[in-house]
N, C-alpha and C positions, 0 to 999 in steps of 0.2 A: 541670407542669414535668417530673415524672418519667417522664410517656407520652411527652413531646417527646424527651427524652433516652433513653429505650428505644428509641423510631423512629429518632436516626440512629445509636444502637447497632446497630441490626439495620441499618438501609440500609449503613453501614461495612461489617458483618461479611456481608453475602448481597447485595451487589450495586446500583449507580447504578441499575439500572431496577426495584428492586427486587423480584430472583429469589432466590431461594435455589440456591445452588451443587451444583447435584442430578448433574450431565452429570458421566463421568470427568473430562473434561477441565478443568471448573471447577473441582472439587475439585483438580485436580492444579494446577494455577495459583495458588488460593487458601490449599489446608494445606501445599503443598510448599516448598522454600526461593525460588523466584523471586520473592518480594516478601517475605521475613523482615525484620525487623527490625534483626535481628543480622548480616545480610550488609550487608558496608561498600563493597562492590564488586559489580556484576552479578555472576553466576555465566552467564558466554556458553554456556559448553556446554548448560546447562539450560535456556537460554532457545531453543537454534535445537533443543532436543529437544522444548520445547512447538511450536514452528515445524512441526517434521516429522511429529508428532502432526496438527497441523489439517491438512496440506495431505496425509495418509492419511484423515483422515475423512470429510471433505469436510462436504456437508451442512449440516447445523447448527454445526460448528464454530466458524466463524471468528464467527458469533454470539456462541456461547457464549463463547468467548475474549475478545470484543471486551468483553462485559458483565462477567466475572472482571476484566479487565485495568484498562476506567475505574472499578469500582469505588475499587482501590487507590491510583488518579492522587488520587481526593478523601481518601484518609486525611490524617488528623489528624499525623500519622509523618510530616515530611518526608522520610527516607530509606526511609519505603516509596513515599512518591509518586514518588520521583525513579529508582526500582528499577522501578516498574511501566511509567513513562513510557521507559525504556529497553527494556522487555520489546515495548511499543505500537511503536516504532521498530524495531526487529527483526523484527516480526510485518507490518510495511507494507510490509518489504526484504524479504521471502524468502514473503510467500502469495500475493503476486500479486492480480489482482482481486476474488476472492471476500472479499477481509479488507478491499480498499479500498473495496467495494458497505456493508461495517456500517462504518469510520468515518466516510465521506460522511453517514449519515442523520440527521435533525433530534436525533434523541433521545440518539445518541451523541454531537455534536459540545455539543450543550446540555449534558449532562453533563460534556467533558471542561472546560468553563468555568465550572462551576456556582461554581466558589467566587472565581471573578475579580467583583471589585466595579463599580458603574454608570462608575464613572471610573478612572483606572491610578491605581496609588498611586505615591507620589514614588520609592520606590524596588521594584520590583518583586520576589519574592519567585524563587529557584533553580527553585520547579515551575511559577510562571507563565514565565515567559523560557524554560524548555526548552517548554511548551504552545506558546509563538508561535513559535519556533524550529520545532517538528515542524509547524505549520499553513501557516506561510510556506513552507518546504521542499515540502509538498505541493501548496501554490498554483502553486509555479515547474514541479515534474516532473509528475507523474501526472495531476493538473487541464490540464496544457497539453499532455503528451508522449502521455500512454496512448491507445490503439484506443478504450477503453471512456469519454470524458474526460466525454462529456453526460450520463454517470450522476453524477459527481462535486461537480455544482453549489453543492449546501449546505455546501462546503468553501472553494469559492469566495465564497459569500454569507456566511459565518459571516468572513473576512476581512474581506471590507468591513464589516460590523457591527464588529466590531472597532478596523478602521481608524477608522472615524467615530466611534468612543467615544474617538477618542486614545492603543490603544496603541502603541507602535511595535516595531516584527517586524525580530527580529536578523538582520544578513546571513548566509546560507548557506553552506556550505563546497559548495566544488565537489567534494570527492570524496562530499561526503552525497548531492548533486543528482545525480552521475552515477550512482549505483546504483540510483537507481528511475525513468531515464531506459531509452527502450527498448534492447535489447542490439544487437551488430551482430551477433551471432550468427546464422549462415545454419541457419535450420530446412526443413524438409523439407516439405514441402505437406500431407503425412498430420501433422506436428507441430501446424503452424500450425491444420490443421481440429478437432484432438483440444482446443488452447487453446480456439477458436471456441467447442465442445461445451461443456466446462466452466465457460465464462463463461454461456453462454447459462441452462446450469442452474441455477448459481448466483443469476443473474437469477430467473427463475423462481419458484425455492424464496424469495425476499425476498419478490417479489411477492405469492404466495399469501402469505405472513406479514403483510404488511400490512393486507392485506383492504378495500382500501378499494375503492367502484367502479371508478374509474380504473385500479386497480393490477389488479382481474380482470380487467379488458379488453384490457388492455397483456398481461397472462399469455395468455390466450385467442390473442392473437395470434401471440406469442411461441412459445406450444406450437403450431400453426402451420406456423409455422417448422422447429423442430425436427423436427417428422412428416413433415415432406418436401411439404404440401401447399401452403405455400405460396414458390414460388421466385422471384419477382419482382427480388427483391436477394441472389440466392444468388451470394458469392463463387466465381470460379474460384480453388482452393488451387494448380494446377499453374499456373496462368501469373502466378501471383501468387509464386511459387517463384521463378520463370524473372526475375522483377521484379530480386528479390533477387539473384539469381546475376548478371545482366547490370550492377548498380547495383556489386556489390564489384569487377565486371572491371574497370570504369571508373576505379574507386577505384587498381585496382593498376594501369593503364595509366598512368595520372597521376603517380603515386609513379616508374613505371619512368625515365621519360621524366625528370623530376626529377634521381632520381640522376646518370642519363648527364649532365649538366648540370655536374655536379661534376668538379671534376680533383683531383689527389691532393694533400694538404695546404687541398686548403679546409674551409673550418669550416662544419658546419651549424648555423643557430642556431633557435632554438625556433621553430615554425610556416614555416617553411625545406617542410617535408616533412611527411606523414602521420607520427606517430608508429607506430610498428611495433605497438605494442598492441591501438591504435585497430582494427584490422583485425580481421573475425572469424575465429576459430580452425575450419576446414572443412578437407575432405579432398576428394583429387580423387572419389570416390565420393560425396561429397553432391553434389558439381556434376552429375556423371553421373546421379544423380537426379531434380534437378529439373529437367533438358533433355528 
């Protein structure tokens, strides 16, 4: 009984996959105040400063972060669970695919469930309802929306498991759904190819962590790729630009032609017109650009 109880001592205190908190970055997730006890509120600022932390380090990062982070989702502490599960939501919104490559994987998503039971309880607990809140939210955007979605599967399959055990997944807020949908933001050909790069590596570096056959092989190819040998499916980034720049003219031709439509004293009523937001924020120098 007391070795049982020492092991999920240590699994609580050093990590779901059982690591001990060695990397700066874990330590600093782990001893620092973004999952204290005594914080009754996230602390936002410290959370998108671990955010800009991982997406400087790159690498092993969003690893290391993703295993500090589920740790703290199984504490025993509801308001450290539901502190961490906030830090996990931040960290999906602001690193982009490299942080979405470790929550998709078998071992993280098992973890972030380990403590949901064979069947839903009658009334389910504030850290299971925000787990299926962040899992359904992921099924709608980044499983459906992202470039990268056929990496993501086990996020999609860990739903359905779910589903067929009975429990049911809170609807989503549309402004949750919109910020990990893709932006309308016009990037530049050399941006789009530098994204490319750093998914690719990121891939990569999983892969070899893995180590299974398959996943060498998949690497081997992949590196490949990267080294220029193999171009079979090699994006054009300039006229994949040029995509972009001709799709937003469209957009504002449409809206133009709309307004003239209007006379003065008419009312426009919601989806009447493109919302002005909606539009990417560009300059005539990015258009000049990517022409």
């Amino acid at each position: 009984m007391e070795a049982a109880s020492a092991r999920m001592a240590a699994r609580e205190r050093y990590g779901a996959f059982g690591e001990a908190p060695t990397s700066q970055l874990q330590r600093f997730i782990c001893t620092i105040t973004a999952c204290d006890p005594q914080n009754f509120e996230p602390n936002l600022a410290l959370n998108l400063e671990i955010t800009d932390l991982i997406n400087s380090k790159k690498g092993s990062a969003p690893r290391e972060a993703a295993v500090a982070i589920v740790n703290y989702v199984n504490h025993r502490n509801q308001n450290v669970a539901l502190l961490a599960l906030n830090l996990l939501d931040i960290c999906v919104k602001n690193c982009g695919y490299a942080f979405h490559l470790q929550i998709s994987t078998k071992e993280f998503l098992n973890e972030l469930v380990r403590r949901f039971p064979e069947r839903p309880p009658v009334h389910a607990s504030r850290v299971q309802t925000r787990i299926l809140e962040l899992i359904e939210e992921w099924r709608q955007t980044i499983c459906q929306t992202s470039r990268y979605k056929d990496d993501l599967g086990f996020i999609r399959d860990m739903h359905r498991l779910l589903s067929y055990k009975g429990y049911m997944f809170p609807e989503v807020r549309k402004e949750d759904a919109a910020v990990l949908n893709p932006s309308d933001n016009l990037r530049s050909a050399e941006e789009m190819e530098e994204e490319e790069r750093e998914a690719q590596s990121a891939k990569l570096q999983e892969l070899i962590r893995r180590g299974g056959p398959k996943d060498l092989q998949e690497a081997n190819k992949l590196m490949k790729v990267m080294a220029g040998y193999d171009t079979r499916n090699k994006t054009d980034w300039r006229a994949k630009a040029a995509e972009e720049v001709g799709r937003i003219q469209q957009k504002a031709r449409i809206l133009e032609e709309m307004l003239q439509g209007y006379k003065q004293g008419d009312q426009i009523k919601e989806g009447d017109v493109f919302e002005v937001g909606e539009f990417p924020h560009l300059t005539q120098g990015q258009i000049a650009d990517n022409w």
